[in-house]
N, CA, C and O atoms as CSV, one atom per row, in Angstrom:
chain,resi,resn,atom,element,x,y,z
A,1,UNK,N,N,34.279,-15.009,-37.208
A,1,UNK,CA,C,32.998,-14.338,-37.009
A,1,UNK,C,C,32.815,-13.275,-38.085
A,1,UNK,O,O,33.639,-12.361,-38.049
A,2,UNK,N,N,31.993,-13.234,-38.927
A,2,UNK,CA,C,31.453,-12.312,-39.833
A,2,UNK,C,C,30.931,-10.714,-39.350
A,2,UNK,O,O,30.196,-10.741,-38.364
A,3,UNK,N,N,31.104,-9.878,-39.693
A,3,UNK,CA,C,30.517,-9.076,-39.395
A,3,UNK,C,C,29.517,-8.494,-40.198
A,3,UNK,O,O,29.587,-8.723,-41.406
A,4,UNK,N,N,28.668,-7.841,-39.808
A,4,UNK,CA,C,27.318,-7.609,-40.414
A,4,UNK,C,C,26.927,-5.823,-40.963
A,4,UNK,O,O,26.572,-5.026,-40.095
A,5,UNK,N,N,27.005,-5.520,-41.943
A,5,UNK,CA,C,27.162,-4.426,-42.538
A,5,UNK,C,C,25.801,-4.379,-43.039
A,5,UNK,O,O,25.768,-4.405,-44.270
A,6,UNK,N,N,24.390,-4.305,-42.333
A,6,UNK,CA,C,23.127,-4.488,-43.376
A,6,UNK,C,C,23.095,-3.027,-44.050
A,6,UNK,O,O,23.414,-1.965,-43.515
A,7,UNK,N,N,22.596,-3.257,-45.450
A,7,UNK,CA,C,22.229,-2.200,-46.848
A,7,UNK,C,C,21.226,-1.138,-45.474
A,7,UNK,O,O,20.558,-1.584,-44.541
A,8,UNK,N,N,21.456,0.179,-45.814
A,8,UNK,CA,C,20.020,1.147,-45.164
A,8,UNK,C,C,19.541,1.288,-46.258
A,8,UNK,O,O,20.141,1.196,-47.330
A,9,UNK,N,N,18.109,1.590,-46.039
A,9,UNK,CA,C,17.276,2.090,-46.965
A,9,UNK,C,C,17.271,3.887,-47.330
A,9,UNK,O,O,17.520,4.536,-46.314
A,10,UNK,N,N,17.103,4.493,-48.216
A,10,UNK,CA,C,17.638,5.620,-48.471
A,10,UNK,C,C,16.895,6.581,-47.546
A,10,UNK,O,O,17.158,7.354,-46.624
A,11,UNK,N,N,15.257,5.919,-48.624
A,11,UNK,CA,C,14.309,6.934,-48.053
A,11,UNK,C,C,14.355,7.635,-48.774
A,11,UNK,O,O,14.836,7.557,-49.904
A,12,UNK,N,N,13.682,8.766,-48.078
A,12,UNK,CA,C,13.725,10.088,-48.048
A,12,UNK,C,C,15.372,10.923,-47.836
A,12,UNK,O,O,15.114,12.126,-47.854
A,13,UNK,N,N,16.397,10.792,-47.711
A,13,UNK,CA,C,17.336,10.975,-46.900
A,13,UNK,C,C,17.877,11.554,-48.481
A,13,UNK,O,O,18.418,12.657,-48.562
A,14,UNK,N,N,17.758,11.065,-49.168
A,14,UNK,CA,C,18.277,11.084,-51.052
A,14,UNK,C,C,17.936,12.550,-51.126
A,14,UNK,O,O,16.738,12.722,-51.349
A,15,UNK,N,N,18.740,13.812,-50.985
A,15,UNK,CA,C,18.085,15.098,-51.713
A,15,UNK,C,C,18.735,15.463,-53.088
A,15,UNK,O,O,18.320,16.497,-53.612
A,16,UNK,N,N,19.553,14.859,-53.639
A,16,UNK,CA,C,19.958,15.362,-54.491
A,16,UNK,C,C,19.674,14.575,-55.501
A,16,UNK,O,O,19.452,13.381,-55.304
A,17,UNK,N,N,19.639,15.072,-56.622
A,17,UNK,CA,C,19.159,14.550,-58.469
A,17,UNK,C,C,20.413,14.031,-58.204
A,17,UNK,O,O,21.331,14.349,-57.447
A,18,UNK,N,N,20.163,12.858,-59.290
A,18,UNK,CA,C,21.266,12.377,-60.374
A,18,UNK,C,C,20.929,10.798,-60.999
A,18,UNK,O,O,19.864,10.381,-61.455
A,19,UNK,N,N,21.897,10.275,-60.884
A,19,UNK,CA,C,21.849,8.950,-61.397
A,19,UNK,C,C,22.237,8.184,-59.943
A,19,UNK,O,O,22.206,8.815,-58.886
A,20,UNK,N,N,22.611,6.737,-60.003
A,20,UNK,CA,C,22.902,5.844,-59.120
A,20,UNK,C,C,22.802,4.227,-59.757
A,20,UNK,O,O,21.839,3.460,-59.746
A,21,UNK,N,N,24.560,3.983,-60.457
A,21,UNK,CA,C,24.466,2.690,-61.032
A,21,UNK,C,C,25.446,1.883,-59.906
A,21,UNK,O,O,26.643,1.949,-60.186
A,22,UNK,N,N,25.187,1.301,-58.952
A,22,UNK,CA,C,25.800,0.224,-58.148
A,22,UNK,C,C,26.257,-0.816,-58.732
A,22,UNK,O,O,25.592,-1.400,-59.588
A,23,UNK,N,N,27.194,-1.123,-58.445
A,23,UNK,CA,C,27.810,-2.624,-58.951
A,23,UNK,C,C,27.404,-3.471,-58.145
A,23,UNK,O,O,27.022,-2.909,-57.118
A,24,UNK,N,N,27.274,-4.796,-58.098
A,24,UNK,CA,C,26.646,-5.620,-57.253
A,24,UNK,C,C,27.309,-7.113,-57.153
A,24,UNK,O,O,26.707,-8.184,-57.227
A,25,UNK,N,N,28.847,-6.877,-56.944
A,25,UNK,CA,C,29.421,-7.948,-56.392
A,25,UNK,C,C,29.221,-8.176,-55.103
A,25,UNK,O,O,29.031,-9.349,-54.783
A,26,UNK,N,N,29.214,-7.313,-54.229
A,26,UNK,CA,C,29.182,-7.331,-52.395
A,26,UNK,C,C,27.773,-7.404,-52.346
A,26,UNK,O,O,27.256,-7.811,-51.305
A,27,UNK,N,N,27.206,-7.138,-53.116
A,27,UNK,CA,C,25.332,-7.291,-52.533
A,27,UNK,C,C,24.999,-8.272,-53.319
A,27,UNK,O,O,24.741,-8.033,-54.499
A,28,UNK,N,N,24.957,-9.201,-52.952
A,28,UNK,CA,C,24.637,-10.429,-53.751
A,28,UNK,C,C,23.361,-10.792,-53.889
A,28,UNK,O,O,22.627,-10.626,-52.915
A,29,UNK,N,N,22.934,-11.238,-54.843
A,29,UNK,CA,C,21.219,-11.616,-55.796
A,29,UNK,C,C,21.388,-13.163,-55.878
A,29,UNK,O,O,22.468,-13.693,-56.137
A,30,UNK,N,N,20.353,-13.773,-55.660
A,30,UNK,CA,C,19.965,-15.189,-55.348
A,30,UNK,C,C,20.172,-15.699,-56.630
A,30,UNK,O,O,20.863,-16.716,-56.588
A,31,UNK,N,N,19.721,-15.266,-58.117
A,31,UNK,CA,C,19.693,-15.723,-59.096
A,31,UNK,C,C,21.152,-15.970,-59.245
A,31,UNK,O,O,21.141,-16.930,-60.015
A,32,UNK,N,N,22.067,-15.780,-59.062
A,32,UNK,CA,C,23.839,-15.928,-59.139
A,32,UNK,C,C,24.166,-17.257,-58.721
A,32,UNK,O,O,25.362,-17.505,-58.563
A,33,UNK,N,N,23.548,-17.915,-58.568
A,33,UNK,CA,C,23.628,-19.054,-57.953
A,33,UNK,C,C,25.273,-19.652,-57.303
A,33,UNK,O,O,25.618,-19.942,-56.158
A,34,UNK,N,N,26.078,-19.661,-58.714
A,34,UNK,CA,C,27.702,-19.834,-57.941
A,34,UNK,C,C,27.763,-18.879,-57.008
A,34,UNK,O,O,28.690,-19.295,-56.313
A,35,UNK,N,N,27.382,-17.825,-56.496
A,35,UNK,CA,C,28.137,-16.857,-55.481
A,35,UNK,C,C,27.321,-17.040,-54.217
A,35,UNK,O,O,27.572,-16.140,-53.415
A,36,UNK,N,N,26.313,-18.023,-53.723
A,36,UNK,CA,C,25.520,-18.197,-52.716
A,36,UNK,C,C,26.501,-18.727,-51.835
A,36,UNK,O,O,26.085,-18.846,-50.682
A,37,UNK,N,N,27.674,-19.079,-52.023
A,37,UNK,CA,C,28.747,-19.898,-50.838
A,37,UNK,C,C,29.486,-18.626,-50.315
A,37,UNK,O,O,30.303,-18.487,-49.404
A,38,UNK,N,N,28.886,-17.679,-51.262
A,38,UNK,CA,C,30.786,-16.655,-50.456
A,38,UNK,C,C,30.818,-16.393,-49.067
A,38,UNK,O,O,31.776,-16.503,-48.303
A,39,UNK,N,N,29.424,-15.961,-48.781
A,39,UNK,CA,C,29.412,-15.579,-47.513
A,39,UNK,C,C,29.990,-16.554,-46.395
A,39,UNK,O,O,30.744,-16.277,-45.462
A,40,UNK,N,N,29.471,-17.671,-46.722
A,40,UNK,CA,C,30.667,-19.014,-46.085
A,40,UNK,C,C,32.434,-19.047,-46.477
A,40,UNK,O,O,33.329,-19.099,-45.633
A,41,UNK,N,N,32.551,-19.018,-47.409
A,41,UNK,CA,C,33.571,-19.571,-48.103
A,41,UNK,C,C,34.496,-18.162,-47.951
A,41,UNK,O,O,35.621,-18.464,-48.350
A,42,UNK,N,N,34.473,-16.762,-47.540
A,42,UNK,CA,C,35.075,-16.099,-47.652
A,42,UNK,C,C,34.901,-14.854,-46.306
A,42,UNK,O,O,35.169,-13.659,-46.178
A,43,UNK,N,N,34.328,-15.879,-45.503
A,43,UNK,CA,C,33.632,-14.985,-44.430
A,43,UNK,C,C,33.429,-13.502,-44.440
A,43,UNK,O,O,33.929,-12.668,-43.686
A,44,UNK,N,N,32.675,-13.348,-45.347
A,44,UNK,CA,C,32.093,-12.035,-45.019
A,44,UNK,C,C,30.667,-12.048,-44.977
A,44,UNK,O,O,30.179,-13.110,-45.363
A,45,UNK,N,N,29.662,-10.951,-44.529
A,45,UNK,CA,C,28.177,-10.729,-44.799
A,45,UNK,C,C,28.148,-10.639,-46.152
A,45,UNK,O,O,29.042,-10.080,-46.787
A,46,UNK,N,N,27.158,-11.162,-46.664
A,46,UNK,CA,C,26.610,-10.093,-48.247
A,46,UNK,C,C,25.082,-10.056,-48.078
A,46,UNK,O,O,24.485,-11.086,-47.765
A,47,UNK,N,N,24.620,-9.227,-48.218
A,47,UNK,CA,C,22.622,-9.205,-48.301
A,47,UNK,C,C,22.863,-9.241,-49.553
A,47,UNK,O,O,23.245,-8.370,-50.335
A,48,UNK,N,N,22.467,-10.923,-49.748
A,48,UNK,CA,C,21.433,-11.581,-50.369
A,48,UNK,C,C,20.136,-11.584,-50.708
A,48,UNK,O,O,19.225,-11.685,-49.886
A,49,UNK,N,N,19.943,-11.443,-52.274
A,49,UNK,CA,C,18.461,-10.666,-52.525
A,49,UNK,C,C,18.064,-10.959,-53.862
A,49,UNK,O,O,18.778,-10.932,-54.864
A,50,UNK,N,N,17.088,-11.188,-53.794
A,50,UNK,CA,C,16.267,-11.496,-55.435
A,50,UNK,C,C,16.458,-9.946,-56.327
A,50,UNK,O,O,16.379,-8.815,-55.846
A,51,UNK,N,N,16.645,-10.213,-57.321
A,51,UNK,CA,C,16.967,-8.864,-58.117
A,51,UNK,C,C,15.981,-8.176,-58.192
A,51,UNK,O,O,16.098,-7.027,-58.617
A,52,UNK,N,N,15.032,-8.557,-57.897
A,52,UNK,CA,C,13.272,-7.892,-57.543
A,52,UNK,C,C,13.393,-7.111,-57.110
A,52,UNK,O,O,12.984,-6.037,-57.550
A,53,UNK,N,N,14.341,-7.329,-55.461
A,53,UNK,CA,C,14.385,-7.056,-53.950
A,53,UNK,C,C,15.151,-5.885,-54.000
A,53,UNK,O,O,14.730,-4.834,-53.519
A,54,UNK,N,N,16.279,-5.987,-54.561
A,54,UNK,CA,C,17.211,-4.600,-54.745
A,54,UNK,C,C,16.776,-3.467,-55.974
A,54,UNK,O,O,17.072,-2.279,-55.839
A,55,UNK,N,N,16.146,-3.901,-57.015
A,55,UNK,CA,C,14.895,-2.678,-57.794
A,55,UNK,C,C,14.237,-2.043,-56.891
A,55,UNK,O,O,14.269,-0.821,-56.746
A,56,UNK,N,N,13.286,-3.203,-55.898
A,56,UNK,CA,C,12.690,-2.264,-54.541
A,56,UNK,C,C,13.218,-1.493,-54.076
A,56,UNK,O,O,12.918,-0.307,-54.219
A,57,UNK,N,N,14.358,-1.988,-53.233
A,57,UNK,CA,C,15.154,-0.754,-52.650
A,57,UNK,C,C,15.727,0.292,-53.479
A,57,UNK,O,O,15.796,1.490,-53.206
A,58,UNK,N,N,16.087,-0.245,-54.416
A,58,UNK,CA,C,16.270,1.404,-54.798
A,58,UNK,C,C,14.819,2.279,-55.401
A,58,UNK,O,O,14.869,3.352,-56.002
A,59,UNK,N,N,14.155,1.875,-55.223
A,59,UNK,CA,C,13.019,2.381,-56.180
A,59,UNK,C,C,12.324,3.297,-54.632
A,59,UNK,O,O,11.825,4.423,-54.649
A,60,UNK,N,N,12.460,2.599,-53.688
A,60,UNK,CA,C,11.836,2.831,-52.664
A,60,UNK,C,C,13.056,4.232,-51.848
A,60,UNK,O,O,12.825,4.912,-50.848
A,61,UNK,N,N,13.942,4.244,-52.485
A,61,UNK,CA,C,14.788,5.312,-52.073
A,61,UNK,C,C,14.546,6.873,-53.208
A,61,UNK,O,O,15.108,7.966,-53.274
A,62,UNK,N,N,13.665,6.357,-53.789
A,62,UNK,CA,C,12.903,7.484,-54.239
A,62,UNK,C,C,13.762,7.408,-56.222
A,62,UNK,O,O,13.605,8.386,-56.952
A,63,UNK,N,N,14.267,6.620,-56.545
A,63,UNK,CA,C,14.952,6.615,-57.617
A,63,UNK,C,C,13.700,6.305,-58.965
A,63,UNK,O,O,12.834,5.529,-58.561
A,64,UNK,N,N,13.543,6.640,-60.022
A,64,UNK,CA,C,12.590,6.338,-61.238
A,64,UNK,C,C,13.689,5.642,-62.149
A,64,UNK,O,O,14.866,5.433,-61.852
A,65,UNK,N,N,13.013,5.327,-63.353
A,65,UNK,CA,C,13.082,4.852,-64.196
A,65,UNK,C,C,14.370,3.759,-64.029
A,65,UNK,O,O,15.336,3.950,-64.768
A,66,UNK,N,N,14.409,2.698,-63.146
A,66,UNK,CA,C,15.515,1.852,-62.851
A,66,UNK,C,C,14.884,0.355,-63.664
A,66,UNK,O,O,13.856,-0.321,-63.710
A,67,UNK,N,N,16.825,0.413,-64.461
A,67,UNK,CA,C,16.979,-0.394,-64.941
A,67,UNK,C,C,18.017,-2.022,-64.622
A,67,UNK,O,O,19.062,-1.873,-63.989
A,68,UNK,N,N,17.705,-3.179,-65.006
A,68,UNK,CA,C,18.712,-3.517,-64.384
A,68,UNK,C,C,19.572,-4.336,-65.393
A,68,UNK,O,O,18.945,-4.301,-66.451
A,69,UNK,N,N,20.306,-4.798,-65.499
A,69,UNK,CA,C,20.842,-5.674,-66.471
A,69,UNK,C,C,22.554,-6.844,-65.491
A,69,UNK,O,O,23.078,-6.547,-64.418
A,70,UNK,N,N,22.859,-7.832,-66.239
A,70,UNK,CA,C,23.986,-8.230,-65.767
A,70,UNK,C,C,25.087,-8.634,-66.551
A,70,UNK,O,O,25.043,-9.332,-67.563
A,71,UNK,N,N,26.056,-8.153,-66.020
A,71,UNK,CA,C,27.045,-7.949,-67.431
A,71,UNK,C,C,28.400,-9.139,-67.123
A,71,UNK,O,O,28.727,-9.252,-65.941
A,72,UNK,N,N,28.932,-9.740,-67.850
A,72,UNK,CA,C,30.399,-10.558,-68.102
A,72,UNK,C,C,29.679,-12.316,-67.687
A,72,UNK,O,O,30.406,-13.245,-67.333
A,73,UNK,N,N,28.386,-12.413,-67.817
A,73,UNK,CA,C,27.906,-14.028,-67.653
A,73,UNK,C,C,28.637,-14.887,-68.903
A,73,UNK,O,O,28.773,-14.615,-70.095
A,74,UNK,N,N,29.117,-16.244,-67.956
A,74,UNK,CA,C,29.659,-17.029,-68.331
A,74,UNK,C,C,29.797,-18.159,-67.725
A,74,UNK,O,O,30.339,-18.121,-66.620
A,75,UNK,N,N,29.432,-19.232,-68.167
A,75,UNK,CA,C,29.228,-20.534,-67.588
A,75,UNK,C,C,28.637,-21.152,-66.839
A,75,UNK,O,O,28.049,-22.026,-67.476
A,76,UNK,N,N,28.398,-21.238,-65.649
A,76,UNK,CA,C,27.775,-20.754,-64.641
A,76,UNK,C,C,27.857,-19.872,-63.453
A,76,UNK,O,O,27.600,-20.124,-62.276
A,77,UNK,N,N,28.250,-18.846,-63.987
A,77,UNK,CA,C,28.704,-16.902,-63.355
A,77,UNK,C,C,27.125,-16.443,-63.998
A,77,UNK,O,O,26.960,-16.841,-65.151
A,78,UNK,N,N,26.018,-15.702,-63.432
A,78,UNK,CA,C,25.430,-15.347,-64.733
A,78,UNK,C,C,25.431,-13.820,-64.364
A,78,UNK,O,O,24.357,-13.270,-64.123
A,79,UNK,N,N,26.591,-13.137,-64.316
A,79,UNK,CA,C,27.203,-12.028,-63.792
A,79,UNK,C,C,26.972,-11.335,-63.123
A,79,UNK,O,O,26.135,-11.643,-62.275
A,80,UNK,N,N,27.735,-9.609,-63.084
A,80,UNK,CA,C,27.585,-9.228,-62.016
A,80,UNK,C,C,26.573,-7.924,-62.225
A,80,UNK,O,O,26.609,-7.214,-63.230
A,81,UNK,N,N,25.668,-7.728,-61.109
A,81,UNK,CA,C,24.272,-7.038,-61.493
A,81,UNK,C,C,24.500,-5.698,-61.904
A,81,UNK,O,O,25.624,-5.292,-61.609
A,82,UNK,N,N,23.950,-5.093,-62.349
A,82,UNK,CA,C,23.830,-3.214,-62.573
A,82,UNK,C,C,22.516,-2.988,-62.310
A,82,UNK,O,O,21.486,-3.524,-62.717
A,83,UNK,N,N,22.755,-2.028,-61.498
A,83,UNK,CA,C,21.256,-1.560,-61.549
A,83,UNK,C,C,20.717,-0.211,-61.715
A,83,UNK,O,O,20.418,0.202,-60.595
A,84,UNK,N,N,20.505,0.507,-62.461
A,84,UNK,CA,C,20.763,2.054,-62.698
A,84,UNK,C,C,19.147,2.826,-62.354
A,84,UNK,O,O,18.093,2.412,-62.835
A,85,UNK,N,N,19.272,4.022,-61.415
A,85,UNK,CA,C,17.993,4.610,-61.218
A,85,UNK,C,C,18.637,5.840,-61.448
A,85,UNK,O,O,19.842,6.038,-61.294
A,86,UNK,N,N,17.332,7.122,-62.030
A,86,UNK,CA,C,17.760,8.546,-62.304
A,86,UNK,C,C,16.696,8.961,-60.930
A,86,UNK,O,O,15.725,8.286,-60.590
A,87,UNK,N,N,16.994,9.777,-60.506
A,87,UNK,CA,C,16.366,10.935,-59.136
A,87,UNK,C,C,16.461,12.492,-59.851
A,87,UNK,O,O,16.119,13.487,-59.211
Protein backbone atom coordinates (compact mmCIF):
# COMPACT_ATOMS: atom_id res chain seq x y z
CA UNK A 1 0.00 0.00 0.00
CA UNK A 2 1.46 3.37 -0.99
CA UNK A 3 1.19 6.09 1.04
CA UNK A 4 0.14 9.44 0.00
CA UNK A 5 2.24 12.54 0.82
CA UNK A 6 0.20 15.25 -1.51
CA UNK A 7 2.61 18.64 -2.41
CA UNK A 8 0.62 21.78 -0.15
CA UNK A 9 0.33 24.76 -1.79
CA UNK A 10 2.39 27.57 -0.14
CA UNK A 11 0.17 30.39 -0.49
CA UNK A 12 0.43 32.98 1.38
CA UNK A 13 2.14 31.00 4.26
CA UNK A 14 5.80 31.96 2.30
CA UNK A 15 6.98 35.15 4.53
CA UNK A 16 10.28 35.17 3.90
CA UNK A 17 12.49 36.47 0.66
CA UNK A 18 14.81 34.31 -1.00
CA UNK A 19 15.23 31.87 -3.65
CA UNK A 20 13.63 28.23 -3.93
CA UNK A 21 15.40 25.70 -6.49
CA UNK A 22 13.66 22.13 -5.86
CA UNK A 23 14.98 19.16 -7.36
CA UNK A 24 12.37 17.15 -8.89
CA UNK A 25 13.08 13.50 -8.72
CA UNK A 26 10.14 12.69 -6.05
CA UNK A 27 7.73 15.12 -7.82
CA UNK A 28 7.52 13.74 -10.96
CA UNK A 29 6.53 15.71 -14.49
CA UNK A 30 4.65 13.78 -17.19
CA UNK A 31 7.09 14.88 -19.88
CA UNK A 32 9.79 12.21 -18.20
CA UNK A 33 8.15 9.71 -19.70
CA UNK A 34 10.64 6.66 -18.41
CA UNK A 35 9.75 7.64 -14.76
CA UNK A 36 5.75 7.33 -15.19
CA UNK A 37 6.14 3.49 -13.80
CA UNK A 38 7.86 4.41 -10.48
CA UNK A 39 5.04 4.99 -8.63
CA UNK A 40 4.12 1.28 -9.54
CA UNK A 41 7.38 -0.19 -9.82
CA UNK A 42 8.74 1.20 -6.54
CA UNK A 43 5.68 1.75 -4.53
CA UNK A 44 5.71 4.99 -3.57
CA UNK A 45 3.26 8.23 -4.31
CA UNK A 46 4.87 10.85 -6.61
CA UNK A 47 2.48 13.94 -7.82
CA UNK A 48 2.72 13.70 -11.17
CA UNK A 49 2.53 16.92 -13.14
CA UNK A 50 3.05 18.69 -16.40
CA UNK A 51 6.00 21.07 -15.89
CA UNK A 52 3.36 23.82 -16.54
CA UNK A 53 1.65 22.48 -13.36
CA UNK A 54 4.58 22.77 -10.92
CA UNK A 55 5.68 26.62 -12.45
CA UNK A 56 1.95 27.12 -11.24
CA UNK A 57 2.50 26.02 -8.01
CA UNK A 58 5.23 27.62 -7.32
CA UNK A 59 4.31 30.79 -8.93
CA UNK A 60 1.07 30.60 -7.08
CA UNK A 61 3.08 30.35 -3.74
CA UNK A 62 3.87 33.80 -4.39
CA UNK A 63 7.49 33.11 -6.06
CA UNK A 64 8.52 35.63 -9.43
CA UNK A 65 10.69 35.31 -11.96
CA UNK A 66 10.69 31.22 -12.11
CA UNK A 67 12.71 29.46 -14.20
CA UNK A 68 12.80 25.99 -15.21
CA UNK A 69 15.27 23.89 -16.95
CA UNK A 70 16.29 19.90 -16.85
CA UNK A 71 19.56 18.81 -16.29
CA UNK A 72 21.71 15.15 -16.95
CA UNK A 73 19.04 14.05 -20.13
CA UNK A 74 20.06 11.09 -21.77
CA UNK A 75 18.52 8.60 -23.89
CA UNK A 76 15.38 8.30 -22.95
CA UNK A 77 15.84 10.02 -19.18
CA UNK A 78 15.02 13.61 -20.40
CA UNK A 79 16.18 14.55 -16.82
CA UNK A 80 15.71 15.68 -13.71
CA UNK A 81 13.61 19.08 -13.40
CA UNK A 82 14.89 22.44 -11.66
CA UNK A 83 12.80 24.83 -11.09
CA UNK A 84 14.06 28.10 -9.55
CA UNK A 85 11.69 31.09 -8.18
CA UNK A 86 13.13 34.41 -6.27
CA UNK A 87 10.41 35.85 -3.42
Amino acid sequence: MMKKYPVKSGGDNWEARGHIIPKQDLLNYVENKSTLNWPHEFGVYMNTKFISEWRDMVRKAGFKNIQTWQVGAKDDWTGTLIIYGEK
